[in-house]
C-alpha positions as CSV (number, residue, x, y, z in Angstrom):
1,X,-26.3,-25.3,-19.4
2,X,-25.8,-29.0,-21.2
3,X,-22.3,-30.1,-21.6
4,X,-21.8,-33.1,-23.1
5,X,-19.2,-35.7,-24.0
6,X,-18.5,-39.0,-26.9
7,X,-16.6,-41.4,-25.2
8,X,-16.6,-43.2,-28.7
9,X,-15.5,-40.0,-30.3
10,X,-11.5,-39.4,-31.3
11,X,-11.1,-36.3,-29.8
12,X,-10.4,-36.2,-26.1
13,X,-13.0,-35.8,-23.6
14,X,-11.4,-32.9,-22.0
15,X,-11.3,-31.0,-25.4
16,X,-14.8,-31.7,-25.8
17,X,-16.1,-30.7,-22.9
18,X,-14.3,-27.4,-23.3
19,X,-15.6,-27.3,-26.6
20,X,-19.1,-27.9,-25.4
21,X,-18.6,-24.5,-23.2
22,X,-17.4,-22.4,-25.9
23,X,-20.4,-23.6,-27.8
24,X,-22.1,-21.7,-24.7
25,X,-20.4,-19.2,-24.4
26,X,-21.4,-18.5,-28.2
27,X,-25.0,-19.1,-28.7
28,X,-25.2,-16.8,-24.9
29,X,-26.0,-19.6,-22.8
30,X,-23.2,-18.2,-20.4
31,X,-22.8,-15.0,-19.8
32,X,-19.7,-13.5,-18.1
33,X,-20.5,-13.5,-14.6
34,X,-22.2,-16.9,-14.5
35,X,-20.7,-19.7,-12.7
36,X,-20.2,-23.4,-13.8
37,X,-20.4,-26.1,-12.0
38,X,-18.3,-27.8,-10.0
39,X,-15.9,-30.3,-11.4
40,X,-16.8,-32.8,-9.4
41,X,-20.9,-32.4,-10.1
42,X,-19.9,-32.4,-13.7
43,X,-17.5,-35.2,-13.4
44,X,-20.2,-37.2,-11.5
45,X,-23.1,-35.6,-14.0
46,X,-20.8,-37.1,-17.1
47,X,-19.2,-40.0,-15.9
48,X,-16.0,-39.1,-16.0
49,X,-12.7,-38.1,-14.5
50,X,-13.0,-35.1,-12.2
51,X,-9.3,-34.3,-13.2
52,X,-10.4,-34.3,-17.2
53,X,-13.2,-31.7,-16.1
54,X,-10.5,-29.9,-14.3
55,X,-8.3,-29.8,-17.7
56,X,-11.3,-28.3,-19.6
57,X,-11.4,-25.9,-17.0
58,X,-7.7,-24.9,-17.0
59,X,-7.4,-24.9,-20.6
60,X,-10.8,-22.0,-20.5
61,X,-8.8,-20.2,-18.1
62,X,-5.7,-20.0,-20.1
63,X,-8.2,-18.9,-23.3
64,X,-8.9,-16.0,-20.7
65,X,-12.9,-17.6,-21.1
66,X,-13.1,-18.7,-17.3
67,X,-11.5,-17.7,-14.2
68,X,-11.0,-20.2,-11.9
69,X,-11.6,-18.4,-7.9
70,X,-10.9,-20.2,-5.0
71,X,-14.1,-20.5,-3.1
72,X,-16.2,-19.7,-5.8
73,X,-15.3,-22.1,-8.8
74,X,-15.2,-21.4,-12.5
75,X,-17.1,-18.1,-13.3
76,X,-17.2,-16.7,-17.3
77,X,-15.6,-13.5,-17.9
78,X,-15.8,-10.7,-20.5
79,X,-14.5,-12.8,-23.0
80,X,-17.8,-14.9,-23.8
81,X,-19.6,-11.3,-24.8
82,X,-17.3,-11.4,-28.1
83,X,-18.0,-15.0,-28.9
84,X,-21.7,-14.3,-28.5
85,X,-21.5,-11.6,-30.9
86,X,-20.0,-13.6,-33.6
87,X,-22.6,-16.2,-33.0
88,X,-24.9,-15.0,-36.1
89,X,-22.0,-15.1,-38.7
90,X,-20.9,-18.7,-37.2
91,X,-24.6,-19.6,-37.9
92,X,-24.1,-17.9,-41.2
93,X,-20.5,-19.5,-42.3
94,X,-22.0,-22.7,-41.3
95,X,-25.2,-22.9,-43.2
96,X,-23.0,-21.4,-46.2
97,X,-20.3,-24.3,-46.0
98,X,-23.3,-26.9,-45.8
99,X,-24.5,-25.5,-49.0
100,X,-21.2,-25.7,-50.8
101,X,-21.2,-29.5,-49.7
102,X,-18.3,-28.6,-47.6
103,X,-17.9,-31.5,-44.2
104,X,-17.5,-29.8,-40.6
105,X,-14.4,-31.0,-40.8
106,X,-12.8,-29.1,-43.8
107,X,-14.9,-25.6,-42.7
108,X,-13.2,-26.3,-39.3
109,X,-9.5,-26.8,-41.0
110,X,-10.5,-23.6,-43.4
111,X,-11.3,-21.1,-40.5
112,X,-7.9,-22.5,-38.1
113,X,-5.7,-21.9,-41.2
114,X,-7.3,-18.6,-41.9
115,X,-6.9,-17.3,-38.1
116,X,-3.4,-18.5,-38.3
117,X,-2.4,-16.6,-41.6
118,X,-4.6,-13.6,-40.3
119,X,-2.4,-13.3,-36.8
């Protein structure tokens, strides 16, 4: 597992780093069951915050992505099978909107205003 963070980007790191485990979680990197690593070896691993790791890994648990155990740490749960099964039609949408010219950017705005209307 690579996570990975851009201090120089706009977005905040915690937000990324979640980000960077959904990505994971979709292309089957994790697998429920699997355990990530502590906050403070990624923390430490990044160079950053061990309290900004913990907010990636509360904000995965309130997605329902992670459960956080005591003793144990942050282990995947059921919820990353679905997200690897869309994986292929990301790849798909993706290679589809880089066609059309469209930026990561707009596809991303396209897809959140589509889930919203859809829900």
């Amino acid at each position: 597992m690579f996570m990975k963070v851009d201090s120089s980007s706009d977005e905040r790191l915690f937000a990324q780093l979640a980000a960077s485990i959904r990505a994971d979680a979709a292309a089957g990197r994790l697998r429920p069951g699997d355990r990530l690593p502590s906050a403070r070896d990624v923390a430490e691993s990044l160079g950053v915050n061990v309290h900004t790791v913990l907010h990636a890994y509360q904000e995965l648990r309130d997605e329902g992505l992670i459960e956080l155990r005591r003793g144990r740490g942050a282990v995947v749960t059921e919820a990353a099978a679905p997200l690897a099964a869309l994986h292929a039609d990301i790849e798909a949408l993706v290679a589809k909107a880089k066609a059309l010219g469209l930026s990561p950017e707009t596809l991303a705005a396209c897809v959140r205003e589509t889930a919203h209307d859809s829900c």
